[in-house]
C-alpha positions in Angstrom: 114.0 62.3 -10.9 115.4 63.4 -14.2 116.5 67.1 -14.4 116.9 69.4 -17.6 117.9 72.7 -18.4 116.2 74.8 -20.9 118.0 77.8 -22.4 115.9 80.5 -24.2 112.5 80.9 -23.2 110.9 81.6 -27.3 108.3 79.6 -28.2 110.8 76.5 -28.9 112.3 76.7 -25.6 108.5 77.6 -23.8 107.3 74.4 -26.2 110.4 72.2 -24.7 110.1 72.9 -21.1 106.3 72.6 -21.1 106.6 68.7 -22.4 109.0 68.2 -20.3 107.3 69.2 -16.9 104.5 67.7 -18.4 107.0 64.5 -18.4 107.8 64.5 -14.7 110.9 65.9 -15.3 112.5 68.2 -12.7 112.5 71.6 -15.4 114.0 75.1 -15.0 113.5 77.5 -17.8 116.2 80.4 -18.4 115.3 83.6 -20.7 117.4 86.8 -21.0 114.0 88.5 -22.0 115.7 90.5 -24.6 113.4 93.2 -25.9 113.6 91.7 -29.6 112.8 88.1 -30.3 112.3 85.7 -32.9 109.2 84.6 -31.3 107.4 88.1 -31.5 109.0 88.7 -34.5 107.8 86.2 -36.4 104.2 85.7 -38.8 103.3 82.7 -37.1 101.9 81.2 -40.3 101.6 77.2 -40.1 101.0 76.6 -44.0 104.4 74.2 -44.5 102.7 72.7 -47.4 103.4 75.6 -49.5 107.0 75.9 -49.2 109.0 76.4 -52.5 112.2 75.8 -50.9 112.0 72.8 -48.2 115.3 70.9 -47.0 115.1 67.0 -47.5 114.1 66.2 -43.9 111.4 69.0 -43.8 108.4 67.6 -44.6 108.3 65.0 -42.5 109.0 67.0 -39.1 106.5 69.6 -40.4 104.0 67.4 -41.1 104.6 65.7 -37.7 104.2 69.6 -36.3 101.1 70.7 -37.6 99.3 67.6 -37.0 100.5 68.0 -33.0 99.0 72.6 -33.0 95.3 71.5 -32.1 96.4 68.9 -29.8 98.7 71.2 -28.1 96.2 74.3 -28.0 93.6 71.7 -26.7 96.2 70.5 -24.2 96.6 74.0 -22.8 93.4 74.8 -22.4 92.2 71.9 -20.5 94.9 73.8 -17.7 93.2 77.1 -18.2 95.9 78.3 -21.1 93.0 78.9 -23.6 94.9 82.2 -25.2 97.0 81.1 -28.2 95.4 82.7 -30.8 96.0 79.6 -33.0 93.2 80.1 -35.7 92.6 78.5 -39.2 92.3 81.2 -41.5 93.0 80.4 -44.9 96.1 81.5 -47.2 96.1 83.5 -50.5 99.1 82.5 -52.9 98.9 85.5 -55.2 100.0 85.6 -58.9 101.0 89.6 -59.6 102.4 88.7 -62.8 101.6 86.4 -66.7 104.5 84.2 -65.1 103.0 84.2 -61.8 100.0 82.9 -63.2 100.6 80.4 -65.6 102.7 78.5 -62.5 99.7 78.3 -60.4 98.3 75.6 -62.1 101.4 73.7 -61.7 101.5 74.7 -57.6 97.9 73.6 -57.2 99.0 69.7 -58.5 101.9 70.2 -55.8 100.4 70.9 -53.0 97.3 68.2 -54.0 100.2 65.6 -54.3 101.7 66.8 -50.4 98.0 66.8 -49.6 97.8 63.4 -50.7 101.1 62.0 -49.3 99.7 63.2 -45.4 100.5 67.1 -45.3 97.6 68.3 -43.4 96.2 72.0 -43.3 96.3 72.2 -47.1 93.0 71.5 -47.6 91.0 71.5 -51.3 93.3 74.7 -52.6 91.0 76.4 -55.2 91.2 78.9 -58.0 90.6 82.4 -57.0 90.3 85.2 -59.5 91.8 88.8 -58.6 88.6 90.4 -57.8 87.3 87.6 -55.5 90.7 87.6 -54.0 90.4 91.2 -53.6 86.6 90.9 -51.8 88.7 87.5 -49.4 91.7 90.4 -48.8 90.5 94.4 -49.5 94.6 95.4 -49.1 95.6 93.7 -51.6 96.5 95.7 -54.7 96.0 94.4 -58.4 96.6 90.5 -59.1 96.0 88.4 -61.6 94.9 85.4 -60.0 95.7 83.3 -56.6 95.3 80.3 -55.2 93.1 79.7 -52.0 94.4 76.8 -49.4 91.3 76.8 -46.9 93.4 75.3 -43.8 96.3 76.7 -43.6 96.9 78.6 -39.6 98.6 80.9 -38.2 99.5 81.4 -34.6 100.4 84.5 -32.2 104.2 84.1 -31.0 103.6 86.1 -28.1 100.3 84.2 -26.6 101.7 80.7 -27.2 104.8 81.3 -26.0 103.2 82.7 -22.9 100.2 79.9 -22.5 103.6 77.6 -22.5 105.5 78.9 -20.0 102.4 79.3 -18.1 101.4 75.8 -18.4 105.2 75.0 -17.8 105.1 76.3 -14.7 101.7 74.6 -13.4 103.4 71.2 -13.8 106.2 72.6 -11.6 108.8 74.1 -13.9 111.0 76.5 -12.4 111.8 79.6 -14.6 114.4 82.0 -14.3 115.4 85.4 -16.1 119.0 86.6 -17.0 122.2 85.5 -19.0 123.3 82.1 -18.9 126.7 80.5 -19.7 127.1 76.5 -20.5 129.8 75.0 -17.7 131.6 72.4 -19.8 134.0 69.6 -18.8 135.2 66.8 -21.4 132.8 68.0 -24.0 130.1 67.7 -21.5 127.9 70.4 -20.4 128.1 69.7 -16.9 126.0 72.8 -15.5 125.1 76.4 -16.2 125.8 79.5 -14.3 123.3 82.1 -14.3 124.9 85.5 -13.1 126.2 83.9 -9.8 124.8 81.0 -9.7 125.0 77.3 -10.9 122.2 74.4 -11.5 123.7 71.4 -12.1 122.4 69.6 -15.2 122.1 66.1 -13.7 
């Protein structure tokens, strides 16, 4: 049987070692549980086909991504891992400004031409006034205008992460909590030690 080691026990790490128990392969999860994470930190809004700044090979792997969310969340709750908190919700691209505004127009042909080219939860993004925006968000202060994309998600760090490791462990993954350091020999990691002890990486 293959073997892995998965160092960091966020959601990317939970995410990893849940796939790859799921996989058959021998898992063990290690987390420092520090008392600040990324993972808690973090928004947990899935709307990549609004990004203003993306790297070259970003759209792709997003797209890939937020097409895979309901099939994970489905996944874990067929194994009793129902709590996520993944939820389509809907995202407001506000205009506070004249300048604001007069780009919306040009974002809403963007994000129709990602929606077109496979980016899913974009949805049909609308034209939202500041008053109806206002009635969608009460918090929000005066605007000028917005945009509305109708399927854009967010998702609770925390409850994934946790529904992950939980559904890591039910397909036999071992986890394990405290520092780890890489063992490496000939620029291969060869094993970890956690405080006194080492798992060979296979």
């Amino acid at each position: 049987m293959k073997r892995a080691v998965v160092i960091g026990g966020g959601v990317v790490g939970a995410s990893a070692a849940f796939h790859l128990a799921r996989a058959g392969v021998d898992t063990l999860l290690v987390d420092r549980r520090d008392a600040g994470h990324a993972t808690g930190a973090g928004a947990g809004i899935i709307s990549p086909g609004t990004s203003t700044r993306p790297l070259p090979a970003f759209f792709p792997f997003a797209k890939d991504a937020v097409a895979h969310y309901p099939d994970l969340v489905a996944t874990l709750a067929e194994i009793g891992q129902a709590t996520t908190r993944y939820e389509v919700v809907g995202e407001l691209i506000l205009a506070k400004t004249d300048e604001e505004f007069a780009h919306l127009s040009a974002l809403k042909a963007l994000y129709a031409e990602r929606r077109a080219g496979g980016m899913p939860n974009l949805g049909d993004v609308t034209d939202v006034d500041g008053v109806t925006a206002k009635e969608m968000f009460p918090a929000l202060g005066d605007i000028h205008g917005a945009l509305y994309v109708p399927e854009a998600a967010r998702v609770d760090g925390d409850s994934l992460r946790n529904a992950l490791v939980a559904g890591a462990k039910r397909h036999g993954a071992k986890i394990r909590y405290g520092p780890a350091a890489l063992r490496i020999d000939r620029n291969r990691v060869t094993s970890i030690s956690i405080r006194i002890r080492s798992t060979p990486t296979g």
